[in-house]
C-alpha positions as CSV (number, residue, x, y, z in Angstrom):
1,X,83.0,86.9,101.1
2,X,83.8,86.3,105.0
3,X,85.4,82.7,103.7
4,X,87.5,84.4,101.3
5,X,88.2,87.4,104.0
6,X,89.5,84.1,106.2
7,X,91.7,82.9,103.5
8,X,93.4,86.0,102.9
9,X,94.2,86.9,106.7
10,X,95.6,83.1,107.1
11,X,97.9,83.5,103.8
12,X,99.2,86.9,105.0
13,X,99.5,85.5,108.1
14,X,101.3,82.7,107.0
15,X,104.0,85.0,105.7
16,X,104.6,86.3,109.0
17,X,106.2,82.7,110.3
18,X,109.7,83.4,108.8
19,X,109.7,86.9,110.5
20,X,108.3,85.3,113.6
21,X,111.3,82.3,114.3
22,X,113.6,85.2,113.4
23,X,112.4,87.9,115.5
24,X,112.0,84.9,118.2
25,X,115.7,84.1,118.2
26,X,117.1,87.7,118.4
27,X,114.1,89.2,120.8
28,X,115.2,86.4,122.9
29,X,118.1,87.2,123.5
30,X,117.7,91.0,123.8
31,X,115.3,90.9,126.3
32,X,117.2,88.5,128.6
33,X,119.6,90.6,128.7
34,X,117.2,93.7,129.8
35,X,115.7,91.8,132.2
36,X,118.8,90.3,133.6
37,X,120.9,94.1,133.9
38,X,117.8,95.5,135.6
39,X,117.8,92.5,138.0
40,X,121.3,93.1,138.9
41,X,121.5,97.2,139.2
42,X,118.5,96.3,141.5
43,X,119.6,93.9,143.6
44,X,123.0,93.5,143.6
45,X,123.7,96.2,146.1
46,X,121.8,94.1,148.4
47,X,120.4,90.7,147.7
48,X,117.9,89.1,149.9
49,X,120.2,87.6,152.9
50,X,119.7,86.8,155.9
51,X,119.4,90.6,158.5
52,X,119.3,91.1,161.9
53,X,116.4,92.3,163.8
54,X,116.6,93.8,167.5
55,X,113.5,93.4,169.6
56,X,113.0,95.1,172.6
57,X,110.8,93.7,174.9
58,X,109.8,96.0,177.9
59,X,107.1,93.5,178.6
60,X,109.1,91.7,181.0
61,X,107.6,88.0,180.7
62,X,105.1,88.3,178.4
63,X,104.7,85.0,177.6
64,X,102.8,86.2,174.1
65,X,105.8,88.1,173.2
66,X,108.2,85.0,174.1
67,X,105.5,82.7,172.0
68,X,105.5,84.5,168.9
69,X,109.4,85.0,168.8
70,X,109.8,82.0,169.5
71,X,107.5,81.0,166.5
72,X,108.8,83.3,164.3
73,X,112.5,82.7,165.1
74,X,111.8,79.1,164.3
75,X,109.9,79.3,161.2
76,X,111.6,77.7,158.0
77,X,110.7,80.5,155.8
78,X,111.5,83.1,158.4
79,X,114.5,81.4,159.1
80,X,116.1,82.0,155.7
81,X,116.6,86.2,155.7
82,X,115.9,87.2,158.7
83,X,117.6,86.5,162.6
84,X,115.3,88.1,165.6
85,X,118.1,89.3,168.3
86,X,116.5,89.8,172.4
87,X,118.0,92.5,173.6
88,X,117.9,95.9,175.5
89,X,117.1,99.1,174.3
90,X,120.6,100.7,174.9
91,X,122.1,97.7,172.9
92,X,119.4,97.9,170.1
93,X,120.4,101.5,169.3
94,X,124.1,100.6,169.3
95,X,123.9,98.0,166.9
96,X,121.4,100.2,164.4
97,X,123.6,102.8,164.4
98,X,126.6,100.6,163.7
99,X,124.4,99.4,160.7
100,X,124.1,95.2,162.4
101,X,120.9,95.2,162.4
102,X,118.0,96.5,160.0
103,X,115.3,97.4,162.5
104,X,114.4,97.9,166.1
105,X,111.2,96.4,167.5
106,X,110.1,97.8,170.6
107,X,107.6,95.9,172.5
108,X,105.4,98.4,175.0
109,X,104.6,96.7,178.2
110,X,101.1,94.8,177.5
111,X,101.6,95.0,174.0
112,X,100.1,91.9,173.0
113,X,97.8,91.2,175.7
114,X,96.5,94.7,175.0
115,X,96.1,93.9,171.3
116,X,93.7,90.7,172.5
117,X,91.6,92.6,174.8
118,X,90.6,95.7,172.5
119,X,93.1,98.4,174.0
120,X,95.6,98.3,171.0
121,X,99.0,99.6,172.5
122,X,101.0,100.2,169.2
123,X,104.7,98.4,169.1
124,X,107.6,100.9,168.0
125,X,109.5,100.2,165.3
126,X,112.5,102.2,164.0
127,X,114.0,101.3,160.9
128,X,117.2,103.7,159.6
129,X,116.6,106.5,156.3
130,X,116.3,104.9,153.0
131,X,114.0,102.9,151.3
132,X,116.4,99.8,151.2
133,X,115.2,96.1,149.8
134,X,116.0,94.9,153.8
135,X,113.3,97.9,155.0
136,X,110.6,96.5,152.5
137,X,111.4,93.0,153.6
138,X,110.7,93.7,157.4
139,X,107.6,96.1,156.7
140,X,105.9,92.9,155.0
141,X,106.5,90.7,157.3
142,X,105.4,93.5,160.1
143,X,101.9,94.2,157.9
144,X,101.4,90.2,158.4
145,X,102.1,89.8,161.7
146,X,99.4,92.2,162.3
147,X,97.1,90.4,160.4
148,X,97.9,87.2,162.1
149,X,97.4,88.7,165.4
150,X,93.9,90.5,164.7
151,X,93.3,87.1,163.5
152,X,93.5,85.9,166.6
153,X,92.1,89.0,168.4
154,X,88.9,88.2,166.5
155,X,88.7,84.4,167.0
156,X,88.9,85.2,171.3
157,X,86.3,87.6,170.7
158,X,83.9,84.8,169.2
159,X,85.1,82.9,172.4
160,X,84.0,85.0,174.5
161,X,80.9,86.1,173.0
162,X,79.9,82.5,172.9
163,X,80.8,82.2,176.6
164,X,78.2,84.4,177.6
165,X,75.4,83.6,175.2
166,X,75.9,79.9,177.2
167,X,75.6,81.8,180.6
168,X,79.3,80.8,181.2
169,X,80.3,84.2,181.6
170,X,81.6,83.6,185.0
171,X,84.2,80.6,183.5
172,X,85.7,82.9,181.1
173,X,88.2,84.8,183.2
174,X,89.7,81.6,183.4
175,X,89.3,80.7,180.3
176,X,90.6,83.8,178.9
177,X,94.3,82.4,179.1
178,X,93.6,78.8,177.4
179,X,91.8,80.3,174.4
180,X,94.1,83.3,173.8
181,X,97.1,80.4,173.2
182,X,94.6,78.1,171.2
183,X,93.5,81.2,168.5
184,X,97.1,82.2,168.4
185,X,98.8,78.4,167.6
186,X,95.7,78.3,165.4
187,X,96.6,81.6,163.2
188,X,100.0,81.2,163.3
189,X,100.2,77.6,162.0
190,X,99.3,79.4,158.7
191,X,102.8,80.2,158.4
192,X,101.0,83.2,156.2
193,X,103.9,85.8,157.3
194,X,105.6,86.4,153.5
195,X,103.5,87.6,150.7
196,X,104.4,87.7,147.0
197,X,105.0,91.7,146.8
198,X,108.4,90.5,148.6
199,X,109.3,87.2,146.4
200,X,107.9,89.4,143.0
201,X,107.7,92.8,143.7
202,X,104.9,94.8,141.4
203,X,102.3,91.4,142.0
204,X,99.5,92.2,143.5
205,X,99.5,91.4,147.6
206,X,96.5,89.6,147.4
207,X,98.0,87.0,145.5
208,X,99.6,83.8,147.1
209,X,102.8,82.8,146.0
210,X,102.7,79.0,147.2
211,X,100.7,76.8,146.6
212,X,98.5,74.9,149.9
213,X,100.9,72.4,151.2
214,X,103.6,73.7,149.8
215,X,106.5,75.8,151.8
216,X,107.7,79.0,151.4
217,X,111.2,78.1,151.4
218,X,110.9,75.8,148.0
219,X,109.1,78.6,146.4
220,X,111.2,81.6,147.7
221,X,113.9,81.0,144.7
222,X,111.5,79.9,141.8
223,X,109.2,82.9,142.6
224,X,111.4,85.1,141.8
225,X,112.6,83.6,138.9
226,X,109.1,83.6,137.4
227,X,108.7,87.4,137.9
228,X,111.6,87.9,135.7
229,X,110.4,84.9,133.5
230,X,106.7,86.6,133.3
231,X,108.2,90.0,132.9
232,X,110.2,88.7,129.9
233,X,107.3,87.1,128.3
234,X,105.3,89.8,127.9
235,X,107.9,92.0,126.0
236,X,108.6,89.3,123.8
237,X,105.0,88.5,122.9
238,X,104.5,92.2,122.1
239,X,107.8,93.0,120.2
240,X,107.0,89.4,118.1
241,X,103.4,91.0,117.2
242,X,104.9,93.2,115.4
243,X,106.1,90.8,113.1
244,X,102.1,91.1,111.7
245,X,102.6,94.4,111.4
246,X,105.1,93.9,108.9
247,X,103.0,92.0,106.8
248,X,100.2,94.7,106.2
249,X,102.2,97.4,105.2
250,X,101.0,96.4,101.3
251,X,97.3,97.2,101.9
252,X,96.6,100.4,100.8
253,X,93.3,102.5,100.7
254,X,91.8,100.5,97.8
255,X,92.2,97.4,99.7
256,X,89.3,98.9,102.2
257,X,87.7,100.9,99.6
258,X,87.0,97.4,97.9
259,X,85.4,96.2,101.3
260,X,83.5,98.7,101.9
261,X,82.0,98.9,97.9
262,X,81.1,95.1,98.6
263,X,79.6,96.3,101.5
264,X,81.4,94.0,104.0
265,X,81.0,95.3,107.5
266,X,84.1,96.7,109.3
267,X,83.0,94.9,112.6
268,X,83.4,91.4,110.6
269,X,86.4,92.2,109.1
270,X,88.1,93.2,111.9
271,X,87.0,90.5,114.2
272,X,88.3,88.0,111.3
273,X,91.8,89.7,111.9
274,X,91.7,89.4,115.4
275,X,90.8,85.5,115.1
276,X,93.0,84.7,112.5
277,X,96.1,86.9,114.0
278,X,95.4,85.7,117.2
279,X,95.4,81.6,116.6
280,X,98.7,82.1,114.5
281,X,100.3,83.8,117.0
282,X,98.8,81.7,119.7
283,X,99.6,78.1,118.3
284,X,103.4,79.8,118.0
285,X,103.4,80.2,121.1
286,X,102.0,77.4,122.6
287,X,104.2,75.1,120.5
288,X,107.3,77.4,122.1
289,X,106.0,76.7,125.5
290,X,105.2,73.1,125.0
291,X,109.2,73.0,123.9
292,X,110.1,74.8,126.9
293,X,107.9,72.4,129.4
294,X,109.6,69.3,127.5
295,X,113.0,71.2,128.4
296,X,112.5,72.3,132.1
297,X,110.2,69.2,133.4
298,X,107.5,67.0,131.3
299,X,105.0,67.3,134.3
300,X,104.5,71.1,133.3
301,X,104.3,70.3,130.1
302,X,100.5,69.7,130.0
303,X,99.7,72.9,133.0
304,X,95.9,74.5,131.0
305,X,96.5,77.7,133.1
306,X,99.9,78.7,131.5
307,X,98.3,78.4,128.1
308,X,95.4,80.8,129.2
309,X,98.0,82.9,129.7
310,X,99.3,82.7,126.8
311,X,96.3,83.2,124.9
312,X,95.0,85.9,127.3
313,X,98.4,87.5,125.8
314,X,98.5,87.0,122.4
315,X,94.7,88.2,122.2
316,X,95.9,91.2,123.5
317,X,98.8,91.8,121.5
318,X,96.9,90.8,118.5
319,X,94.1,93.0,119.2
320,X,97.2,96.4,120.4
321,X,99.0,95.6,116.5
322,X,95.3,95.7,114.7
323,X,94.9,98.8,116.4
324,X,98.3,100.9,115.7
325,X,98.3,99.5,112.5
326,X,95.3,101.1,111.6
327,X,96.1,104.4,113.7
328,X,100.0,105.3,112.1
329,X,100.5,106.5,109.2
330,X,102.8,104.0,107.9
331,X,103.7,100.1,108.9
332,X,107.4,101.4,110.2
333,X,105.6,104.0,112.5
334,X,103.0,101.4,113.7
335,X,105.6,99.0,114.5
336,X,107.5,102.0,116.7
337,X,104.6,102.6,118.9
338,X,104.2,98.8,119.0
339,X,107.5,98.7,120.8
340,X,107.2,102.1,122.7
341,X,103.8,102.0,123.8
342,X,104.6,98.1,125.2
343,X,107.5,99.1,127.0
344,X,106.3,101.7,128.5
345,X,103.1,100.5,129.7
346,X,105.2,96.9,131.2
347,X,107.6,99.8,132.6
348,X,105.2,101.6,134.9
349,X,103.3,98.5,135.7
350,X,105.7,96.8,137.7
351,X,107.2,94.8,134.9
352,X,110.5,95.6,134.3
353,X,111.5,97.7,137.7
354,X,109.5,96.7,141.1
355,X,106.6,98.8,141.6
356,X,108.2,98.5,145.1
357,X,110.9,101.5,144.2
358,X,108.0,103.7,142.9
359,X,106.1,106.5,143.7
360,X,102.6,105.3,145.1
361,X,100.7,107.4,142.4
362,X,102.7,105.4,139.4
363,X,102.1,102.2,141.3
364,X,98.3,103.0,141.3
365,X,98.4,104.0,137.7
366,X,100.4,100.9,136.7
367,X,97.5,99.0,138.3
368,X,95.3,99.7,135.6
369,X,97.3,98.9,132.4
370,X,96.7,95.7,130.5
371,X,100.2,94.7,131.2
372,X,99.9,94.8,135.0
373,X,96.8,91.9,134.7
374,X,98.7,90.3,132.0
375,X,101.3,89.6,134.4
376,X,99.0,88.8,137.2
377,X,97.6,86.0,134.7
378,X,101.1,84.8,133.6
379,X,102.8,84.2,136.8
380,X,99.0,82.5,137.8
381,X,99.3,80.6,135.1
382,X,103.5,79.8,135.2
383,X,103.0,78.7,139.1
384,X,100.3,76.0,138.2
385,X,97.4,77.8,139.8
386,X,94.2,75.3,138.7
387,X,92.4,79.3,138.0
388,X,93.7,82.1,136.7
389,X,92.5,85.6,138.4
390,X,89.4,86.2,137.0
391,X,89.4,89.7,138.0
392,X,92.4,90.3,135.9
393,X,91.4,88.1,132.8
394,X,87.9,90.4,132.8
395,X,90.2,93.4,132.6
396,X,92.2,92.1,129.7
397,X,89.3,91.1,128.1
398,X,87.8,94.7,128.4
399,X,90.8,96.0,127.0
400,X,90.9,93.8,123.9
401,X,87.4,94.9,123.5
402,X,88.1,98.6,124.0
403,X,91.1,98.4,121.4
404,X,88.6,96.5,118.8
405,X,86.0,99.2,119.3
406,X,89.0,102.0,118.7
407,X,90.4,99.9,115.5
408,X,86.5,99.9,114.2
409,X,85.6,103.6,115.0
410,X,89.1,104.6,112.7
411,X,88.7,102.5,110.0
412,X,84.9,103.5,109.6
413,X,85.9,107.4,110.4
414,X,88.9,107.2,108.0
415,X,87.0,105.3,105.5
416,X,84.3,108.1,105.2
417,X,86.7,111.1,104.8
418,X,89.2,109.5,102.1
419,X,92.6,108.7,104.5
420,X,93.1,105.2,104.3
């Protein structure tokens, strides 16, 4: 019986093919253009160029201050949006009211000596009303520039504490100096000032964008190409499964009454679905992305972790068109939700606007929802990352499990009381 159960799902499946080249061609097309007008309404206001920053340094001749603008004014990646202006404070105000510069950066007298030696004197920063793309930019870079110096702070610490557990701890007042410039070179040759929230806005912080080795001014372009590329993806994996959809609306409760007189579990049925569905789809979609590797460069061609991706996804959406199918009423309804329900979960996720221009408690609730770690796993797997976030693959695969679970409970409920 489960052989025959295997044969049936891969001829109906089969059926599907016809539906799925179509639906690939004109869901293409469709959803390039959604992702490219959102882009634009976005960012076309104000694209990522290079801004103007005013510092104010009231700590005279810091020579910390003057080494990490220096560093920073000089850094390739740095380099390319943003221009760090000395100035006064009288100036600094003139030029952010006149709208020349994005931000004012005040540095306190001792600022950064007091950040190494534990008292913590807090720069000032004042950047204009409005949430603008420029005001996100600088707040980054300003989050990892603290890092970098309690970084540092941390490593003198370890210095010193070493110092005196070698009863040296009369040499380290003149040492103080020598290691303070050591930790910081040290940190800051990380060049780890730009995270991905900035290049893909709605990824998750703790994820690199670049590579080791690799600079953040090759990648600042691409990036945020593959957010849109990622973002696209996924709604055209989802809208394609319902293309299987399609092809059960001629099962009808005596279908499942026959299963159930033979005494075939549920649990096996279902799980052949979900196999079969799921290897269809997934060899369709691997073949579309070997295609597409032949197209953009042959040594992508062969990358494992953008085909876990891809499977990650189409297990996913295999296991979401299983589900509605059995839930609605009718095929026509099922494939409805197919399209709502995915749009709307990629929507408040991050996917389709920037979780950057939403309210913290959607960007919280986005971070739950299959689509927010099947983006996490598809730019992973579309930047060549040898491993894709494990974290975010266990979520997917609780969620496929979940909607299983659901499709099994129905069927066995509705089964019982006459509805199928």
């Amino acid at each position: 019986m489960i052989f025959k159960l295997f044969k049936i799902e891969f001829k109906r499946n089969m059926y599907s093919v016809p539906a799925l080249i179509a639906g690939a061609l004109l869901l293409g097309a469709l959803i390039a253009a959604l992702i490219f007008t959102a882009s634009s309404i976005l960012y076309r206001s104000e694209p990522l160029v290079r801004a103007k920053v005013a510092v104010v340094n009231n700590s005279g001749a810091d020579e910390y201050v003057e080494y990490a603008m220096g560093y920073l004014s000089n850094m390739t990646s740095t380099s390319l949006v943003l221009d760090f202006d000395l100035t006064n404070e009288a100036s600094a105000r003139a030029s952010l009211d006149k709208g020349d510069v994005i931000a004012i950066i005040t540095f306190p007298e001792g600022m950064i000596s007091g950040i190494l030696y534990g008292s913590n004197i807090p720069a000032e920063v004042t950047i204009p009303d409005g949430n603008s793309l420029s005001s996100l930019f600088l707040s980054e870079l300003l989050k990892d520039s603290v890092s970098l110096l309690s970084s540092a702070q941390g490593a003198t610490y370890t210095a010193a504490d070493l110092y005196y557990e070698s009863d040296k701890g009369n040499e380290l007042e003149n040492a103080y100096n020598r290691i303070d410039l050591i930790n910081l070179s040290h940190v800051a040759e990380r060049e780890k000032v730009f995270k991905t929230v900035l290049l893909i806005p709605g990824l998750d912080p703790d994820i690199e964008t670049v590579k080791e080795g690799k600079n953040n001014e090759d990648a600042a372009v691409p990036v945020t190409l593959i957010y849109y590329l990622s973002s696209g993806l996924i709604l055209f994996i989802i809208f394609l499964g319902t293309c299987f959809i399609q092809t059960l609306k001629y099962e009808n409760g005596s279908f499942y009454a026959c299963l159930f007189v033979r005494k075939t579990n549920p649990v096996i049925f279902i799980l052949i679905r979900f196999i079969t569905n799921t290897l269809l789809f997934a060899l369709f979609c691997f073949v579309i992305r070997f295609i597409a590797g032949l197209a953009i460069s042959e040594k992508t061609v062969f990358e494992l972790p953008s085909y876990t991706a891809l499977l990650l996804l189409t297990a996913f959406t295999s296991a979401l068109g299983i589900f509605l199918n059995i839930t609605a009423k009718n095929a026509p309804l099922a494939v409805l939700f197919q399209f709502l329900l995915g749009t709307a979960m990629l929507l408040i996720s991050g996917g389709i606007i920037p979780s950057s221009f939403m309210p913290a408690a959607i960007r919280n609730i986005g971070r739950f929802l299959p689509t927010y770690h099947l983006q996490q796993n598809m730019i992973l797997g579309m930047l060549g990352f040898p491993h894709s976030s494990v974290n975010s693959a266990l979520y997917l695969i609780i969620w496929i499990l979940i909607l299983l679970a659901g499709t099994m409970g129905i069927l066995t409920y509705r089964s019982k009381k006459g509805t199928l």
